[in-house]
C-alpha positions as a Markdown table, in Angstrom:
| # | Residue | x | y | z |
|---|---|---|---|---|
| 1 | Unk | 42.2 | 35.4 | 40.8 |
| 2 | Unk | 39.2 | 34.4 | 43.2 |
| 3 | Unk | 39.6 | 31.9 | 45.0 |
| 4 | Unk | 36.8 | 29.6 | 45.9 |
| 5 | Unk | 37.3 | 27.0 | 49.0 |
| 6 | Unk | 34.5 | 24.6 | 48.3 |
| 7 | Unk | 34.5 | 22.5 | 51.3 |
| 8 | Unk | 35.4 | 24.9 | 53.7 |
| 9 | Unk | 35.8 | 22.9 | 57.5 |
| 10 | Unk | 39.3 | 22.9 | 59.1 |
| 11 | Unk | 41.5 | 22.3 | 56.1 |
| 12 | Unk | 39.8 | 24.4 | 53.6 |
| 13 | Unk | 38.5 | 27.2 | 56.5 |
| 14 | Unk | 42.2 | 28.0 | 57.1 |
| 15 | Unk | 43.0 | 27.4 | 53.7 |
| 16 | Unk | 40.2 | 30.4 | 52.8 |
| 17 | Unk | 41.2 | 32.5 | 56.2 |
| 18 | Unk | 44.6 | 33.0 | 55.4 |
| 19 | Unk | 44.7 | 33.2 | 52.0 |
| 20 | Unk | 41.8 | 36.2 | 52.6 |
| 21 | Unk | 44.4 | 38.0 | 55.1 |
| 22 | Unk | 47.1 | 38.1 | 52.2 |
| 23 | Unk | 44.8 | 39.9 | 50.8 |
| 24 | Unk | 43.2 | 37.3 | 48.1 |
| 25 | Unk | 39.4 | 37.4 | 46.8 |
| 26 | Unk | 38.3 | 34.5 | 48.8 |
| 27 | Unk | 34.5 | 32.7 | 48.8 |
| 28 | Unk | 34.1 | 30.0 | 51.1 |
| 29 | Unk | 31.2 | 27.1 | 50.6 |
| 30 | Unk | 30.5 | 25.3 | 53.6 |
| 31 | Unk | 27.0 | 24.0 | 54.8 |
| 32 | Unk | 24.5 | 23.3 | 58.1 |
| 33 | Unk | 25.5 | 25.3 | 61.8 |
| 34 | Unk | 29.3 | 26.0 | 60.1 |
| 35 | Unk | 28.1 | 28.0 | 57.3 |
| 36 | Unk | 25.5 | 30.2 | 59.3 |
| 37 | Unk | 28.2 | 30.7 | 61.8 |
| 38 | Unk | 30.4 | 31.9 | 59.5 |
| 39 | Unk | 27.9 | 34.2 | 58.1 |
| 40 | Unk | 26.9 | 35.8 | 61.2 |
| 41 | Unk | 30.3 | 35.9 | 63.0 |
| 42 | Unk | 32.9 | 35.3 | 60.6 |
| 43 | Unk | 35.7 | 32.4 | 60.9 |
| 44 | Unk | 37.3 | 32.0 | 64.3 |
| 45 | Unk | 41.1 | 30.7 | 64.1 |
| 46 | Unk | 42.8 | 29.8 | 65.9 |
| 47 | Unk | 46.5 | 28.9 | 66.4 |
| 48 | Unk | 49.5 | 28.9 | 68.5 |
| 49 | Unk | 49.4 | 31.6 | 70.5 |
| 50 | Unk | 47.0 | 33.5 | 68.9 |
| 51 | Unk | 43.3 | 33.4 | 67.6 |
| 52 | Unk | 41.8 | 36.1 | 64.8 |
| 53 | Unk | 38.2 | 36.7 | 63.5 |
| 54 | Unk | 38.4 | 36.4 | 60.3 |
| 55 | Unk | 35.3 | 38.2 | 58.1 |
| 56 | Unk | 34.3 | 35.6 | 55.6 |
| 57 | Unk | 32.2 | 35.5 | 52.7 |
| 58 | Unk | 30.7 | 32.4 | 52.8 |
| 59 | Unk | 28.0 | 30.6 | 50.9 |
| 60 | Unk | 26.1 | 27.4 | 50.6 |
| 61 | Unk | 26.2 | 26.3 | 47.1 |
| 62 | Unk | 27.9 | 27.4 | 44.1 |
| 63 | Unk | 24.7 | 28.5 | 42.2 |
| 64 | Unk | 24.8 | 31.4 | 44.5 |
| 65 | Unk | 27.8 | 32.9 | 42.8 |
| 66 | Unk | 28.5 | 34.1 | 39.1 |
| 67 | Unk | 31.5 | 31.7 | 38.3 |
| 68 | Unk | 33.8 | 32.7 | 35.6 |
| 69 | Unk | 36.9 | 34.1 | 34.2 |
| 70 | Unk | 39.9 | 34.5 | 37.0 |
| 71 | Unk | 38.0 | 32.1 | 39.2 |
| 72 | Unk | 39.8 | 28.9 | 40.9 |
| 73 | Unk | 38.2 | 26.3 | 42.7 |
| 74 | Unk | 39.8 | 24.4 | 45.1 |
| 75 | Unk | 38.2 | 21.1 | 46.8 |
| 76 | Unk | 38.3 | 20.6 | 50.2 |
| 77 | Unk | 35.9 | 18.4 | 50.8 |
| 78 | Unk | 36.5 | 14.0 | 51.5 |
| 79 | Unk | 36.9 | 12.0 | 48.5 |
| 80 | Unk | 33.3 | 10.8 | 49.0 |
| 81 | Unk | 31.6 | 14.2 | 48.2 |
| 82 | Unk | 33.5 | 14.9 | 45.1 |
| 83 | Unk | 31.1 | 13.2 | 42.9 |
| 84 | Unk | 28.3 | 16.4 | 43.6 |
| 85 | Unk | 30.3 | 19.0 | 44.0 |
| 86 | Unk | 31.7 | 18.4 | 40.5 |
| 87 | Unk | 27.9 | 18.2 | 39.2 |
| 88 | Unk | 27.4 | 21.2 | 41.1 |
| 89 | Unk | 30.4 | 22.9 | 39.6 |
| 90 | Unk | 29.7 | 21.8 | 36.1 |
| 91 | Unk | 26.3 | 23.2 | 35.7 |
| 92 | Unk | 26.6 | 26.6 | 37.6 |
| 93 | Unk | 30.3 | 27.3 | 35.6 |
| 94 | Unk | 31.0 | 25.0 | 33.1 |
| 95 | Unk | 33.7 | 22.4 | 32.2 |
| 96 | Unk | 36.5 | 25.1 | 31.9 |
| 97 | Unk | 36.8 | 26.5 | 35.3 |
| 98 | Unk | 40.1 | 25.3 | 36.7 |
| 99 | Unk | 39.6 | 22.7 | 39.9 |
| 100 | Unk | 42.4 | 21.6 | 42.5 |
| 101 | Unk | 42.1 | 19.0 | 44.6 |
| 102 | Unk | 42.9 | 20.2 | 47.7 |
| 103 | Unk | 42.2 | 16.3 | 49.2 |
| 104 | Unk | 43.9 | 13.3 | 50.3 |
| 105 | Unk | 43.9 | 10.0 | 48.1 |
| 106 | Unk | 44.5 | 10.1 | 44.5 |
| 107 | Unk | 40.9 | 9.6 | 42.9 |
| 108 | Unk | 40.0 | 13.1 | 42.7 |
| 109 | Unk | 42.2 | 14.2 | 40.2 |
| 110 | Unk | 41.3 | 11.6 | 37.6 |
| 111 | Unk | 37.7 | 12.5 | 38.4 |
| 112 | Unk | 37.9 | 16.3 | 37.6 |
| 113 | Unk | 39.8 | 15.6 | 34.4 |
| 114 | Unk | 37.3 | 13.3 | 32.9 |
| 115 | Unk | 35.0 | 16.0 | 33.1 |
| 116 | Unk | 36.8 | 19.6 | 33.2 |
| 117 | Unk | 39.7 | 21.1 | 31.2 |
| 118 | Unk | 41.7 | 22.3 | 34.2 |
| 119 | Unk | 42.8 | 19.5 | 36.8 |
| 120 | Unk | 45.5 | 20.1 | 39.5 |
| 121 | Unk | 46.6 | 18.6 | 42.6 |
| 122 | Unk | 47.7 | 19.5 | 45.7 |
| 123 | Unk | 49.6 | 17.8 | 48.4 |
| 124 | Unk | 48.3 | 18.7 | 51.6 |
| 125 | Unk | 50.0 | 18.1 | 54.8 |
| 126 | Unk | 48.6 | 20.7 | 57.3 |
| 127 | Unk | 47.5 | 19.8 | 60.7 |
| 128 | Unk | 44.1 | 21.5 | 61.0 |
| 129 | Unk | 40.9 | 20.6 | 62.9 |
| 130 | Unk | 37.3 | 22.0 | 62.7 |
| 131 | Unk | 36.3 | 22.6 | 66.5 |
| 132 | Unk | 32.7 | 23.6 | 66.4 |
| 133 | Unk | 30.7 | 26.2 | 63.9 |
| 134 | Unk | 32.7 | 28.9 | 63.0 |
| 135 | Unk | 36.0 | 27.7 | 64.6 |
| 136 | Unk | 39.1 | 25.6 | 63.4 |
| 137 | Unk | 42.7 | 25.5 | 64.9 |
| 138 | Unk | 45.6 | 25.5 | 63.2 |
| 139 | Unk | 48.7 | 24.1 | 64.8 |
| 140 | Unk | 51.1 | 24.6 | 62.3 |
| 141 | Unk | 53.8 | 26.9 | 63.2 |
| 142 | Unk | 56.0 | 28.8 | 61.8 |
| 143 | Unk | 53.6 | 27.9 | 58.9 |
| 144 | Unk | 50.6 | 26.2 | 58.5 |
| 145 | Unk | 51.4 | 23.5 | 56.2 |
| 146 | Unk | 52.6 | 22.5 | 53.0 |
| 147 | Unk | 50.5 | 22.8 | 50.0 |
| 148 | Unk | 52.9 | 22.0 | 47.1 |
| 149 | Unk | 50.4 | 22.4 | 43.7 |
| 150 | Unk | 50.8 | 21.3 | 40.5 |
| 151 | Unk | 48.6 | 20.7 | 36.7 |
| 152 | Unk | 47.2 | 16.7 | 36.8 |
| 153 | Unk | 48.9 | 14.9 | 35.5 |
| 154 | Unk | 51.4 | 16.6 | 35.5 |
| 155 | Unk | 53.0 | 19.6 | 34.4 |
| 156 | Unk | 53.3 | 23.9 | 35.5 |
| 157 | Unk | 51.3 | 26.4 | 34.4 |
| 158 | Unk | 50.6 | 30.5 | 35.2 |
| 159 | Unk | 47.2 | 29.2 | 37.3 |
| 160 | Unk | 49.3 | 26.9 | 39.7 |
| 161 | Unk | 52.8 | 29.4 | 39.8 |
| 162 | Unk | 50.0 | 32.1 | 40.6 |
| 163 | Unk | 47.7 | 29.7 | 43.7 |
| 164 | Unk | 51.5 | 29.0 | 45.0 |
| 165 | Unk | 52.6 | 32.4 | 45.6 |
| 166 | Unk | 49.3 | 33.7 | 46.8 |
| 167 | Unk | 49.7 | 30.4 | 49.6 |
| 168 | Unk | 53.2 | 31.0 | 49.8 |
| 169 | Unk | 52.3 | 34.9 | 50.5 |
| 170 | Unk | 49.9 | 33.8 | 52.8 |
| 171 | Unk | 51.7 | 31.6 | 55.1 |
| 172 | Unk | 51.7 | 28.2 | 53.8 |
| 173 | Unk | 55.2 | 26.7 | 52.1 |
| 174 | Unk | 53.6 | 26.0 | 48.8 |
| 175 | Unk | 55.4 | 25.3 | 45.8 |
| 176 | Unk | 54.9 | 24.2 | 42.0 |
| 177 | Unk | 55.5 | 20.9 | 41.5 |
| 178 | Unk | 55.3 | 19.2 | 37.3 |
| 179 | Unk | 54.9 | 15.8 | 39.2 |
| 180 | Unk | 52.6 | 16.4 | 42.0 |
| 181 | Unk | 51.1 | 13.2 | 42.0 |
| 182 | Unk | 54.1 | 11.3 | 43.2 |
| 183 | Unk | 53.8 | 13.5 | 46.0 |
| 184 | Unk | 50.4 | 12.8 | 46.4 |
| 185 | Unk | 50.9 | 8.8 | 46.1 |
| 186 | Unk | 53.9 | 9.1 | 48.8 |
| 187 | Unk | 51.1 | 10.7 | 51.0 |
| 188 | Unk | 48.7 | 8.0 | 50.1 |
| 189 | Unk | 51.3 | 5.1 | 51.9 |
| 190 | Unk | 51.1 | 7.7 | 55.3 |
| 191 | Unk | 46.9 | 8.0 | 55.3 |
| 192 | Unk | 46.6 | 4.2 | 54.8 |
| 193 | Unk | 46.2 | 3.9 | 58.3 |
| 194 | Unk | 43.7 | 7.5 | 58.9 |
| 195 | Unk | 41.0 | 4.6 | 59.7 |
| 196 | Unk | 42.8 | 2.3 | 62.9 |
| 197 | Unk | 42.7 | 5.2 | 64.6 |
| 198 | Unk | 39.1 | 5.9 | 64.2 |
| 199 | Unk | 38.1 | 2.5 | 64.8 |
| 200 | Unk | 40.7 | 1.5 | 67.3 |
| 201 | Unk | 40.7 | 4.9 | 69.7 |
| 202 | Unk | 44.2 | 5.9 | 70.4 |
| 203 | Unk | 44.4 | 4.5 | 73.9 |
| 204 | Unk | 44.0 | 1.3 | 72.5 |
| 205 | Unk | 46.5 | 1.5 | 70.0 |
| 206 | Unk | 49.2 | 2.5 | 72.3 |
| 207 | Unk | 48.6 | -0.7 | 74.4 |
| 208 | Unk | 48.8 | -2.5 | 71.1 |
| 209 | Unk | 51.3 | -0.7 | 69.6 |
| 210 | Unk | 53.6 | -3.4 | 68.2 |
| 211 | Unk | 50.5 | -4.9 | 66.4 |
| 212 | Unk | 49.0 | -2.1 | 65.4 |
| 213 | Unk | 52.5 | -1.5 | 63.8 |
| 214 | Unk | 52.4 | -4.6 | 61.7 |
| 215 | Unk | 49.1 | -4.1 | 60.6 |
| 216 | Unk | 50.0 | -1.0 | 59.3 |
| 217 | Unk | 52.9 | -1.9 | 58.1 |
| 218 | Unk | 51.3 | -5.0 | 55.9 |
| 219 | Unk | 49.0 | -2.2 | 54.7 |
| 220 | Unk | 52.2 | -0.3 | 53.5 |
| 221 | Unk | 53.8 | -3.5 | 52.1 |
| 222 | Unk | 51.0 | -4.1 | 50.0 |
| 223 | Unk | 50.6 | -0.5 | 48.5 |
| 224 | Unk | 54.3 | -0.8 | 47.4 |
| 225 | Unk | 53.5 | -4.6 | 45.8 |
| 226 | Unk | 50.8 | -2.4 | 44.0 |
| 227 | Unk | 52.3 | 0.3 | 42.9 |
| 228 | Unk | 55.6 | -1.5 | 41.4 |
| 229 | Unk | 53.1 | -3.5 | 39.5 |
| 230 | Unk | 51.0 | -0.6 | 37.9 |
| 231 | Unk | 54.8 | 1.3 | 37.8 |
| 232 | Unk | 53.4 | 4.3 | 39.8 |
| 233 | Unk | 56.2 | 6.5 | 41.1 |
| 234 | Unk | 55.8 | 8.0 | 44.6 |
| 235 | Unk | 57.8 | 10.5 | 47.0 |
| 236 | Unk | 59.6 | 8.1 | 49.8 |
| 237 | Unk | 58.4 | 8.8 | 53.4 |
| 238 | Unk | 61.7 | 10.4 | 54.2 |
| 239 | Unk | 61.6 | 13.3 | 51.2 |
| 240 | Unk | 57.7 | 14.3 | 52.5 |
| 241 | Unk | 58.9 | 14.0 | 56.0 |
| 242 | Unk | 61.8 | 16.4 | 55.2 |
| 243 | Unk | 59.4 | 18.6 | 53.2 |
| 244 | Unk | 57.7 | 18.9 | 56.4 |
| 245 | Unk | 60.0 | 19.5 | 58.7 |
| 246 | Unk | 61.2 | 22.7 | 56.9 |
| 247 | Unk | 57.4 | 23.9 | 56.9 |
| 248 | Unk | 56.1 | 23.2 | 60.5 |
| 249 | Unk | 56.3 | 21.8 | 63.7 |
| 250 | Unk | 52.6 | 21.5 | 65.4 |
| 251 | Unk | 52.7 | 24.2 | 68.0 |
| 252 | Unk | 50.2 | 23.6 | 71.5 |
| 253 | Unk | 47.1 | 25.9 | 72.0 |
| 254 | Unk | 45.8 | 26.1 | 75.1 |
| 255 | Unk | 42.4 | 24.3 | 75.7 |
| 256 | Unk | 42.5 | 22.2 | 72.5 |
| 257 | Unk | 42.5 | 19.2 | 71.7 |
| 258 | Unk | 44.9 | 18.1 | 68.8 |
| 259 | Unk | 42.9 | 16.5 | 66.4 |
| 260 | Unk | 44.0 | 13.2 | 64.9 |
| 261 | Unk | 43.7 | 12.4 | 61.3 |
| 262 | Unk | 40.8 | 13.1 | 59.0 |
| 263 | Unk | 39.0 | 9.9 | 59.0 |
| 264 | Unk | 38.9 | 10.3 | 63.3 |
| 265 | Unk | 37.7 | 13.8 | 62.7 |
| 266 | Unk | 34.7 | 12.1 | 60.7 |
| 267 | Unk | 33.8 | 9.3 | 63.3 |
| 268 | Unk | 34.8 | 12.1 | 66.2 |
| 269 | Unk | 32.0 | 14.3 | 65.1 |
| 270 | Unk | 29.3 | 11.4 | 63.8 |
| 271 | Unk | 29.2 | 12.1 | 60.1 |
| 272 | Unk | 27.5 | 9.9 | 57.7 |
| 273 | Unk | 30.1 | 9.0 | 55.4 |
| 274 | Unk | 34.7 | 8.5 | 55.6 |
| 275 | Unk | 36.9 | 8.5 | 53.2 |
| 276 | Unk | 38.2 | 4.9 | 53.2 |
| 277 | Unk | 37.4 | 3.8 | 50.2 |
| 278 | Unk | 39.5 | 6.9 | 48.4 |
| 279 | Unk | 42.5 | 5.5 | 50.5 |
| 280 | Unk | 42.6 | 1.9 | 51.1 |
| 281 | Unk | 40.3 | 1.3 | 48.6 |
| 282 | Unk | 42.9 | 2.8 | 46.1 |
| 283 | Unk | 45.0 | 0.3 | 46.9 |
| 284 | Unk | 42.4 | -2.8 | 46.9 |
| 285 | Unk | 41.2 | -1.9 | 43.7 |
| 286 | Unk | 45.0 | -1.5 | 42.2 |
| 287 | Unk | 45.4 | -5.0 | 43.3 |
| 288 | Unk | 42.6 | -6.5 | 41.9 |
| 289 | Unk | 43.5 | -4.7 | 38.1 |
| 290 | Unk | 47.5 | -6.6 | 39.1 |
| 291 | Unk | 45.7 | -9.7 | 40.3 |
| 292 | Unk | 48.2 | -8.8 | 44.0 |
| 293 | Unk | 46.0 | -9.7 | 47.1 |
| 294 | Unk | 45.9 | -6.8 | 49.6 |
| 295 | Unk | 43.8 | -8.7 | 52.7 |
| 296 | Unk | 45.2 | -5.8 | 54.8 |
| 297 | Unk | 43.5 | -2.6 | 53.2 |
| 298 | Unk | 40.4 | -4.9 | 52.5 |
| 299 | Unk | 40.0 | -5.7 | 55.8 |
| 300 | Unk | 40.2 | -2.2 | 57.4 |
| 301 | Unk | 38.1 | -0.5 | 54.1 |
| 302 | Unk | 35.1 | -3.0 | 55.4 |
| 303 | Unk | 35.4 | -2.8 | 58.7 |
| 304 | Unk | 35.5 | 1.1 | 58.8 |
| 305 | Unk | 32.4 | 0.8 | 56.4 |
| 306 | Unk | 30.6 | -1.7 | 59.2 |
| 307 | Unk | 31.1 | 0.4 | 61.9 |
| 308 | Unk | 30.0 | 3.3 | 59.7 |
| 309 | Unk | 26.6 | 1.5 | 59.2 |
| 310 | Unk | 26.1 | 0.1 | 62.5 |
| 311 | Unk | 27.1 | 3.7 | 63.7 |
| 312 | Unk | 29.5 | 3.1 | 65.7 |
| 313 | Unk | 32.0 | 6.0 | 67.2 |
| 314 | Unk | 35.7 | 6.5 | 67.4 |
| 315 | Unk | 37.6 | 3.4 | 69.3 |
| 316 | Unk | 34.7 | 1.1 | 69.1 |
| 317 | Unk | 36.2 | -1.9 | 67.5 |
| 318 | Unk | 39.4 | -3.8 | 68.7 |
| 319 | Unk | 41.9 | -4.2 | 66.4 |
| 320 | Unk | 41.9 | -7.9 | 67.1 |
| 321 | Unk | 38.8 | -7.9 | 65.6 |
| 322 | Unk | 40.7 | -6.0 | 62.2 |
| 323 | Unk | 43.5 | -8.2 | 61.6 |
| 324 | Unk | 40.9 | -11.6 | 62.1 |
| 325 | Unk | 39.1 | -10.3 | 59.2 |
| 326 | Unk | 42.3 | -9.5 | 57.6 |
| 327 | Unk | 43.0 | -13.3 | 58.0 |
| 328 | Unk | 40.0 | -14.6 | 56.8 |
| 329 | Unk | 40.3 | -12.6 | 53.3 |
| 330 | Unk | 44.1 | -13.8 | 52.8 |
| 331 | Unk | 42.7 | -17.5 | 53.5 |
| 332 | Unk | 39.7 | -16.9 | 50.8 |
């Protein structure tokens, strides 16, 4: 199979590097400064106590290749660029092509099988950051994350058993899972918060930690309120957190920073759109089919989007400011 990493900053670069030193047919779409580095210089990783070059081929869009038979695409990309790369995808190859959602949230999936014939997910729990064009670091060690991969909704096939030994062969703990969503929806509770860093900064948050912790936690509560309601199984904390644990510890490397979640990646490096509403805006929009009020993710979905428009950077709101707004929507 060749595998194409559509979306290709630190998740899906490492993804697409590794994979590529197994030995797998890889094809990387990236775009702007990244994609002519990686053109020119190939894809610098680095990790733990060591960095590698790694020659890429790398393109911008998919109409550059000739997409067909043995081909698997797997999206990399925030929930809120899924929408054109599927359009992309189904006029240069067609609604057969088989699509894995390499991405956090639980949208995506749904999304590719309206319109393809081959949906999968993939958990992905990998602590990866893009440092600047043509360079990620991955901190993963002694893999580089867990990828468990399975058919949407559910189910195993010889496409996913084959993408989770070629990962597995290439250094990630990746396994076939017949339920992958629940994983996927247990991952969802942990990335409720992605967006209090962002907007909070983490200095802040560590003098506020004991509010910042019941935030979150009211957050949490009223996923859970949500997903008894619409009877929506999900992995507990502890199973993914043991899961884990027997993939990776996140190893030091000298002179970088360890980057925090993906949504402060976004506000870290400017970019025009996050991926709130693909994570607490799951949740607000499972509360308002089960009539359950969820003030909590509201309130941090539409500040994150207000400090988007008024571009504003990481740690630029208090969380005072959060949990007021919070208030006022419980009070509507």
């Amino acid at each position: 199979m060749r595998y194409i990493i559509y979306g290709a900053g630190g998740i899906g670069g490492g993804i697409g590097a590794l994979l590529q030193l197994a030995g797998c047919d890889v094809v990387l779409i990236a775009r702007g400064a990244h994609l002519e580095a990686m053109q020119q210089h190939g894809l610098l990783v680095r990790r733990p106590g060591s960095e590698q070059r790694v020659p890429v081929e790398a393109v911008g869009h998919p109409s550059e290749l000739t997409l067909g038979e043995g081909d698997v695409v797997i999206l990399t990309m925030k929930g809120q660029d899924t929408a054109g790369a599927l359009d992309d995808l189904e006029r240069c190859a067609g609604p057969e092509i088989p699509i894995v959602c390499g991405q956090n949230g639980v949208a995506n999936e749904p999304a590719v099988a309206r319109r393809f014939a081959n949906a999968y997910g993939m958990l992905v729990v990998m602590p990866a950051t893009f440092l600047v064009p043509g360079e990620i670091a991955l901190f993963g060690e002694p893999k580089a994350g867990l990828l468990d991969s399975g058919r949407y909704p559910r189910g195993v096939d010889e496409t996913i058993t084959q993408l989770c030994a070629d990962l597995s062969a290439a250094g990630f703990n990746a396994q076939p899972d017949a339920n992958v969503m629940r994983l996927k929806h247990g991952k969802l509770l942990d990335n409720l918060g992605n967006a209090v860093g962002a907007l909070c900064g983490v200095e802040a948050l560590r003098t506020a930690r004991d509010d910042a912790r019941a935030f979150m936690g009211r957050m949490r509560e009223e996923a859970l309120a949500c997903y008894a309601a619409a009877e929506i199984e999900y992995a507990s904390r502890s199973e993914v957190g043991e899961r884990r644990a027997a993939t990776f510890t996140s190893g030091d490397i000298p002179g970088v920073e360890r980057g925090g979640s993906s949504t402060w990646q976004s506000f870290r490096r400017g970019r025009p759109a996050i991926e709130t509403d693909w994570l607490n805006g799951e949740i607000v929009l499972l509360g308002l089919a089960h009539d359950l009020p969820t003030p909590a993710n509201r309130a941090l979905q539409l500040m994150a989007k207000r400090a988007l428009r008024a571009g504003l950077r990481e740690g630029a709101v208090p969380l005072e400011e959060i949990v007021a707004l919070e208030e006022q929507l419980a009070a509507s």
